[in-house]
C-alpha atoms as an extended CHARMM CRD file, in Angstrom:
* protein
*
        92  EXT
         1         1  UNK       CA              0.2290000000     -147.5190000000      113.6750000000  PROA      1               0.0000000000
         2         2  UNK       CA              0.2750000000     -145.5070000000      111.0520000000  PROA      2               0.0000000000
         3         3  UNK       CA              1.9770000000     -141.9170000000      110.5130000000  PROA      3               0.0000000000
         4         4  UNK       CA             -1.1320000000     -140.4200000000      109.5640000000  PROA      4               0.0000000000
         5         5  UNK       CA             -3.6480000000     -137.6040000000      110.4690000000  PROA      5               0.0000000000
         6         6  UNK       CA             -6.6850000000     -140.8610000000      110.2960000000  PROA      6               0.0000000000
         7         7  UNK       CA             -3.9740000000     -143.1160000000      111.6960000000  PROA      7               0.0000000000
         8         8  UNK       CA             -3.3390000000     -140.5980000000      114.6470000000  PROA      8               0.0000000000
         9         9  UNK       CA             -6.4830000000     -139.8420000000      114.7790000000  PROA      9               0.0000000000
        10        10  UNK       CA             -7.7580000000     -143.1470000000      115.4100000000  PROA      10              0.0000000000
        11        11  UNK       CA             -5.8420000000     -143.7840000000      118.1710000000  PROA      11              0.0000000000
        12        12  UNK       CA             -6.5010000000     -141.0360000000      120.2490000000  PROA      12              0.0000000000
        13        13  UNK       CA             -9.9100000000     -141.2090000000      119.5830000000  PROA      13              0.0000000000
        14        14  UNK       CA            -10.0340000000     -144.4890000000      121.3920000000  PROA      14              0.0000000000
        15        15  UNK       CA             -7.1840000000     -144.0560000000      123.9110000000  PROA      15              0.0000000000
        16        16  UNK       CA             -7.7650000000     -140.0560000000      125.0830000000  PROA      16              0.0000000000
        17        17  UNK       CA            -10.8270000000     -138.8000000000      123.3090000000  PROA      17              0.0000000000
        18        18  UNK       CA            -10.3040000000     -135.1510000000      124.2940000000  PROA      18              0.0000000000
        19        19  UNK       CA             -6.3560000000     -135.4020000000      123.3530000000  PROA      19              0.0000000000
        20        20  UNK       CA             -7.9330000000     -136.5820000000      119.9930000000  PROA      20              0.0000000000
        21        21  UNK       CA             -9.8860000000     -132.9460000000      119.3860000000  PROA      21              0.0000000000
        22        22  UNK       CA             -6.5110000000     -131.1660000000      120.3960000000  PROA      22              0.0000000000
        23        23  UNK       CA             -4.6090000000     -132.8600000000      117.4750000000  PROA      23              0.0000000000
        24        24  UNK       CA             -7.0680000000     -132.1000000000      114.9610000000  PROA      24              0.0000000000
        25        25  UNK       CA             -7.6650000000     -128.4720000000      115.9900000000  PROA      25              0.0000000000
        26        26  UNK       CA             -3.4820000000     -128.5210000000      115.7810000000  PROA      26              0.0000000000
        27        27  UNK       CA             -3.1650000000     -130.2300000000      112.8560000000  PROA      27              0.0000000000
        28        28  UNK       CA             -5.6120000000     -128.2880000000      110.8440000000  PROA      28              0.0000000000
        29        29  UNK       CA             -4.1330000000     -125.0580000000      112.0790000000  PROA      29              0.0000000000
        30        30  UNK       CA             -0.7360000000     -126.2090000000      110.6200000000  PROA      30              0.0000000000
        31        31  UNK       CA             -2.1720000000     -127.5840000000      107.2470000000  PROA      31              0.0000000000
        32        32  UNK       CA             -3.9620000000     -124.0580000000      106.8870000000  PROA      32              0.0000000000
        33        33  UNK       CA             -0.8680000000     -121.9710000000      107.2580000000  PROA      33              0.0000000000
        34        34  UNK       CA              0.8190000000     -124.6820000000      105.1650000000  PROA      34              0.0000000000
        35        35  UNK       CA             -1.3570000000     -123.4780000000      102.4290000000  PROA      35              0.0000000000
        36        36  UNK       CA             -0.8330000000     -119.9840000000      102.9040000000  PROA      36              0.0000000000
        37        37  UNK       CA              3.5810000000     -120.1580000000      103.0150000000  PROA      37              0.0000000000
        38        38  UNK       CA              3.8360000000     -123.7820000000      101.2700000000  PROA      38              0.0000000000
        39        39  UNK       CA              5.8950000000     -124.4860000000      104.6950000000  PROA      39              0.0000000000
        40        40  UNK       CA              4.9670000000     -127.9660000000      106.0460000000  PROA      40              0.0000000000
        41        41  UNK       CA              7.6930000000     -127.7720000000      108.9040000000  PROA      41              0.0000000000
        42        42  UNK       CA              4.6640000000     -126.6090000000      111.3560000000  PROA      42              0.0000000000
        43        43  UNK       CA              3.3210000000     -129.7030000000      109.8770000000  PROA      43              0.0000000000
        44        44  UNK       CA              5.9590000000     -132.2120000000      110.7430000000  PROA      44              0.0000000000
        45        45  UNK       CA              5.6860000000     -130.5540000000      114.2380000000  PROA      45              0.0000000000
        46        46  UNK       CA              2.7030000000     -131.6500000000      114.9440000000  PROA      46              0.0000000000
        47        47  UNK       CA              2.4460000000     -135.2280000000      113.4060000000  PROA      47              0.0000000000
        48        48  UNK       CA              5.9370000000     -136.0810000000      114.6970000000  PROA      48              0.0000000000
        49        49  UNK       CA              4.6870000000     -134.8920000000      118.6030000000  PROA      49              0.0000000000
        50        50  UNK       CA              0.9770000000     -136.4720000000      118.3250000000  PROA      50              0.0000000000
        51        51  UNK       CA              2.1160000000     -139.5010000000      116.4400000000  PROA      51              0.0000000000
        52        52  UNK       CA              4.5090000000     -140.2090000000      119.4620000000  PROA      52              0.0000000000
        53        53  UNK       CA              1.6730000000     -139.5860000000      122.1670000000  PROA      53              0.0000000000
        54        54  UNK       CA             -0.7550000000     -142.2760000000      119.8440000000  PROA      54              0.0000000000
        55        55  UNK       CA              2.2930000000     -144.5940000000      119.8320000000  PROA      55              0.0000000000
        56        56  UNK       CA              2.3510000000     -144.1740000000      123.8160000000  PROA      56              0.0000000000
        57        57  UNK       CA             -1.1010000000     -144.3100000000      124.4850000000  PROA      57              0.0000000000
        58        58  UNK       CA             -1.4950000000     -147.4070000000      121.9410000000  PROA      58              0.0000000000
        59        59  UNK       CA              1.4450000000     -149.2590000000      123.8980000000  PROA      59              0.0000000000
        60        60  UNK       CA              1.1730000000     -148.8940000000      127.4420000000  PROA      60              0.0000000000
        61        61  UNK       CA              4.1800000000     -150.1040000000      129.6130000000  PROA      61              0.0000000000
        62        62  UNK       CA              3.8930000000     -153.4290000000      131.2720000000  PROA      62              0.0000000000
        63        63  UNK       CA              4.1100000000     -153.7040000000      134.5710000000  PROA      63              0.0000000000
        64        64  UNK       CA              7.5970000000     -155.0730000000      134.6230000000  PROA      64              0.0000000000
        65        65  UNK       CA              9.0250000000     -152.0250000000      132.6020000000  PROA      65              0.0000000000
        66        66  UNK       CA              6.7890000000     -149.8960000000      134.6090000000  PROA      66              0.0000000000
        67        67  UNK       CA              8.4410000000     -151.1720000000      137.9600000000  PROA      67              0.0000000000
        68        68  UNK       CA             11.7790000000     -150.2390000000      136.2190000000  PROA      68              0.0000000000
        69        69  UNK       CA             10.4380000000     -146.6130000000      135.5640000000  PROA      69              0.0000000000
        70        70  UNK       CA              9.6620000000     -146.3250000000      139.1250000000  PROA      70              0.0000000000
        71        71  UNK       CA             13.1960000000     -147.3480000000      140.2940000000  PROA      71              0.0000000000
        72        72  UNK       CA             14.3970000000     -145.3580000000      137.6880000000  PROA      72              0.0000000000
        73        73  UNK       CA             12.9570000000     -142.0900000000      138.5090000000  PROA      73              0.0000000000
        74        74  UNK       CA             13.8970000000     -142.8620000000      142.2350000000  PROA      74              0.0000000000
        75        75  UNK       CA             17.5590000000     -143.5100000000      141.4390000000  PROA      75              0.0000000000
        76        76  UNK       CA             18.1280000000     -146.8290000000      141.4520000000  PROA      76              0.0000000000
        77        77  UNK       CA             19.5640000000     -147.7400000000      137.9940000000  PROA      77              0.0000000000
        78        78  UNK       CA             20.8220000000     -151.3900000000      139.6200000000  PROA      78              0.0000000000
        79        79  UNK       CA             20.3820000000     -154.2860000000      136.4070000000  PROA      79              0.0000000000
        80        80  UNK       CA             19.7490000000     -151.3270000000      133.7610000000  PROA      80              0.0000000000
        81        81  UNK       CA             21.5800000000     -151.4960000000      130.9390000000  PROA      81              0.0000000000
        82        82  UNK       CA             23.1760000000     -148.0150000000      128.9280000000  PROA      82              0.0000000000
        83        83  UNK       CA             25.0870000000     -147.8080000000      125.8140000000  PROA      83              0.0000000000
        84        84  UNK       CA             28.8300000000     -147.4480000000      126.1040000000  PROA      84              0.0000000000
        85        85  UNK       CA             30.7200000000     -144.6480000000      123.9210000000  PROA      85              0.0000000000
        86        86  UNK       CA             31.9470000000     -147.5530000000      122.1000000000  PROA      86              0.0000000000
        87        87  UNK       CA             28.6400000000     -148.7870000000      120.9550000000  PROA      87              0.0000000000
        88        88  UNK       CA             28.4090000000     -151.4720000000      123.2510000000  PROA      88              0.0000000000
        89        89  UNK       CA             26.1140000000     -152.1040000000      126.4470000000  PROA      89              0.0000000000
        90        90  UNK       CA             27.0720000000     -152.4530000000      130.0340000000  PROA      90              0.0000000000
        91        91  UNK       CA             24.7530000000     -153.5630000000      132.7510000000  PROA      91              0.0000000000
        92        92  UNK       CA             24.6610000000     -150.9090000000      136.1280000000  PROA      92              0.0000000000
């Protein structure tokens, strides 16, 4: 997907139509005061956070990594794997 106000866009148009008027009302807001200061941080804000929600909503869990989620989020971190400070991975 692309990093895009269409590409965004597009996705949430398809995948959360109401989500989809948010980001444009948000997006123009920041492009207008972008106009006004020449600062385009505001609009960085808002493509970085939206373009993560399309990338969400355009690649749902499966079920397996869903499953994991749930353990997760209960405490059971049994067969997950996490970085170690050297760079390497470990399995809990």
């Amino acid at each position: 997907m692309q990093r895009t106000g269409p590409g965004i866009l597009a996705v949430l148009t398809q995948h959360a139509p109401r989500e989809a008027a948010q980001f444009e009302s948000e997006l123009r807001n920041a492009l207008a005061r972008a106009a006004a200061d020449l600062d385009v941080t505001r609009v960085d804000e808002v493509m970085t956070r939206w373009h993560t929600r399309a990338c969400i909503l355009a690649n749902p869990l499966t079920e397996q990594e869903q499953t994991l989620l749930r353990r997760a989020r209960a405490g059971d971190f049994t067969g997950l794997r996490a970085r170690e400070g050297n760079g390497g991975w470990t399995t809990l």
